[in-house]
N, C-alpha and C positions, 0 to 999 in steps of 0.2 A: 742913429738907431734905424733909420728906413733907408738910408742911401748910401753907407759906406759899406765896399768890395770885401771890406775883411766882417767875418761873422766875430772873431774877437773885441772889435771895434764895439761893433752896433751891441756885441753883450754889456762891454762897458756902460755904454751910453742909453741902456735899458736901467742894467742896475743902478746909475746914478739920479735918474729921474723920481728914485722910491728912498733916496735917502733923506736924513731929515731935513736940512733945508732946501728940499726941491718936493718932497712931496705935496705939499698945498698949493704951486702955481703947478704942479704934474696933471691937478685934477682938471685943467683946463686942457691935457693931452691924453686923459682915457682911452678915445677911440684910437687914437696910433698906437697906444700901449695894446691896447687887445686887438690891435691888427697885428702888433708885431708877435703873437699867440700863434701865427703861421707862420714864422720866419721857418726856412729852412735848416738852421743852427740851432741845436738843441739848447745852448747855451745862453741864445738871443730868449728864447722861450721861456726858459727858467725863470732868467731874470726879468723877463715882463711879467710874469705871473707874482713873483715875486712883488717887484715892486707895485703892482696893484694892490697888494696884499696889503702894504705899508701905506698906499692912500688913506686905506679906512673906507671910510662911506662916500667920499667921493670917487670911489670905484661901479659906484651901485649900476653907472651905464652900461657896464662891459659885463653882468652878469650873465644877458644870454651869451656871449661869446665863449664866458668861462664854463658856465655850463656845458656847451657843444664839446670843449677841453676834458672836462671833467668826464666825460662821457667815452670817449676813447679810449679801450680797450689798447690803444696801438700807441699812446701817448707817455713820454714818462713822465713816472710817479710821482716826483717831483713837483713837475709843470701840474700835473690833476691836483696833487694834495693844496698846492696852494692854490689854487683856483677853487675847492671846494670848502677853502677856509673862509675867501673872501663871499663865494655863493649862503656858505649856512648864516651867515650874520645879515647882510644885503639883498639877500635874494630869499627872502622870508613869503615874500605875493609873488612870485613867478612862480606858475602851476607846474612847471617842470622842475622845481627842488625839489620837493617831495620823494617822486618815484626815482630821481637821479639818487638822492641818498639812502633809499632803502635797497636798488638794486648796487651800489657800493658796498654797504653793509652785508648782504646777502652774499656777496660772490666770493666763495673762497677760495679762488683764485688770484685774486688781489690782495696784494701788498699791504700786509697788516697796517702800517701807518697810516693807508688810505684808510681800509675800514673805519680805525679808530676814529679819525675824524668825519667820517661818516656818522657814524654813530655819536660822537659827540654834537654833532649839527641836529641828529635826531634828539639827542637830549635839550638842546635849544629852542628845540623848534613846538614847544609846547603844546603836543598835539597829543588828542587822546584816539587819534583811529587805532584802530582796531589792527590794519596790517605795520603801522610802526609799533604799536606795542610789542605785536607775534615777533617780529624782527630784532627786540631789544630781549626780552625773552629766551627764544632761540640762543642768542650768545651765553647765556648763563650754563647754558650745559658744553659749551664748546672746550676741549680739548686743550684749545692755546689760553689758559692765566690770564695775558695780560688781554685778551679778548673777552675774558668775564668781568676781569676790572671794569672794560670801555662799555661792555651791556649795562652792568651795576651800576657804576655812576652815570648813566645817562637815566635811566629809570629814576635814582635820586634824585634827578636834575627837573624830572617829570613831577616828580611827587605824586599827588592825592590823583594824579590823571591816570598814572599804570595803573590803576585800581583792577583791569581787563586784564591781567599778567598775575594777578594774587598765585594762582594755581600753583604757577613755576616757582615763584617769589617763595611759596612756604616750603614748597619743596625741595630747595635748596637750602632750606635750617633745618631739617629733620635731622637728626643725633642717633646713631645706630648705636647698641650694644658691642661693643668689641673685647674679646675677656684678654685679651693680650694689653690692653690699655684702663688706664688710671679712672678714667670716666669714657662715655659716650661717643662716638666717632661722627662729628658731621660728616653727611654729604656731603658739601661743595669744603672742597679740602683746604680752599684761602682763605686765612685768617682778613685781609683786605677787603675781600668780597662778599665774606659773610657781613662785615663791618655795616659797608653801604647796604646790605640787604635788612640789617638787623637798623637800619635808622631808617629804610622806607616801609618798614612794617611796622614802626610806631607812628607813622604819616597815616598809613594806610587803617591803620586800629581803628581811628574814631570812625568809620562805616565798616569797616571787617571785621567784626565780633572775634571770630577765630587767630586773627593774629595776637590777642592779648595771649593765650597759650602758647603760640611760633614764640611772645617775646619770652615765657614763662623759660621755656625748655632750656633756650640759648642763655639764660640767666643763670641758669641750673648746671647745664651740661657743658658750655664751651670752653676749651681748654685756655683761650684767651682771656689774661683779665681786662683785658680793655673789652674786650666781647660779651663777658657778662656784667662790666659796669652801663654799655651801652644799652642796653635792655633793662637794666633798673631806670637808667633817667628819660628811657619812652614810657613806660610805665607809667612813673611818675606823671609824665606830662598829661 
C-alpha cells in the first residue's frame, strides 16, 4: 500500500486491509491507512477511507485526518462520504465535527449522498444547538424528497431535543383546503416525511401543547392511512 509503483496495487492492498479477517490486526495500521488518504490514486484513497470505515472504532486515530478529507471541496465524494461515516460515529469530541457537518449539510453544492450523511451524523450527534437544528429544519422545505426524508429522520433521530424547530416541524402538517380533492392537501407533499414528522410531534407533544392539534388535523385530514393511524397512537401515548 505505501511502496508499490503501481497505484492499482497499493488500491488492492488498501482495500484488503478493511476486509473482514484483516480488519482487527488493520487497527494496529491506522496511521499508514490515513496517510494513504494522500495517495496520488484516487483509487488508493477510496479504498483507505473505505477500509477505515470497516475498522469501526479502531479508526478513531485517523479522525482528524478524515476530517481534513471530509473537508475538501477538491476531494471525491466517495473518499469524503466515507471518511464522514467513520467521523459522525468516532469523532463525536473533536470540535471540528460539528461545524464540518453542518457546513456538509448546508452546501448545495455537494453531492446529495454526502449531505445525507451529513445530516444523518447530525441526527446522531445528539445535539440540541440551535444552529444544527436551523440546519435540519432548513431541509424540510428543500426541493429535493429525498433531502426532506434525510432532515425528517434526523430530527426523529433527535427527538424531544428539536424541540427549537417545532415552528417548521408544524408547518409542514398544515392541510390546505383544495376543492379539486377528496380531503385536505398537506403542505409537505411526502407521504414518508409527513410519517417521521407526524411521530416527532407526538415526542414533541408532552412540552408542545399545540402539537396535540398538528396530531388532531393529520388524523383528520391525511390522505394516508398509515398517517392518520400514526397520530392516533401519539395521541394515545
Amino acid at each position: 500500500m505505501q511502496n508499490d509503483k503501481e497505484g492499482t496495487v497499493r488500491e488492492v492492498a488498501a482495500t484488503m486491509l478493511g476486509t473482514e479477517n484483516l480488519k482487527k490486526p488493520a487497527e494496529d495500521y491506522v496511521s499508514e491507512l490515513a496517510g494513504a488518504l494522500k495517495d496520488d490514486h484516487l483509487g488508493v484513497r477510496i479504498a483507505a477511507a473505505t477500509s477505515l470505515r470497516n475498522v469501526g472504532e479502531g479508526a478513531k486515530p485517523a479522525v482528524p485526518a478524515l476530517i481534513a478529507v471530509a473537508s475538501s471541496g477538491k476531494e471525491h465524494a466517495l473518499v469524503r462520504q466515507a471518511a464522514v461515516h467513520v467521523v459522525t460515529r468516532y469523532g463525536k469530541d473533536n470540535a471540528a465535527t460539528m461545524p464540518l457537518l453542518i457546513n456538509l449539510a448546508k452546501d448545495a453544492d455537494n453531492p446529495f449522498a454526502l449531505r445525507e450523511i451529513a445530516l444523518d451524523g447530525l441526527g446522531r450527534s445528539g445535539s440540541d444547538a440551535a444552529d444544527v437544528i436551523n440546519v435540519l429544519t432548513e431541509t424540510l422545505t428543500d426541493k429535493n424528497v429525498e433531502l426532506r426524508k434525510a432532515g425528517a429522520t434526523a430530527l426523529g433521530s433527535l427527538g424531544a431535543k428539536s424541540k427549537s424547530g417545532w415552528g417548521v416541524i408544524k408547518d409542514r402538517l398544515v392541510y390546505k383546503i383544495d376543492e379539486k380533492a377528496s380531503r385536505p392537501l398537506a403542505v409537505e407533499a411526502d407521504s414518508s416525511v409527513r410519517n417521521h414528522l407526524i411521530r416527532l410531534s407526538g415526542v414533541l407533544g408532552k412540552a408542545t401543547p399545540d402539537a396535540v392539534g398538528v396530531l388532531v388535523n393529520a388524523a383528520k385530514h391525511d390522505d394516508s392511512t398509515e398517517n392518520r393511524i400514526a397520530p392516533i397512537q401519539e395521541l394515545g401515548e
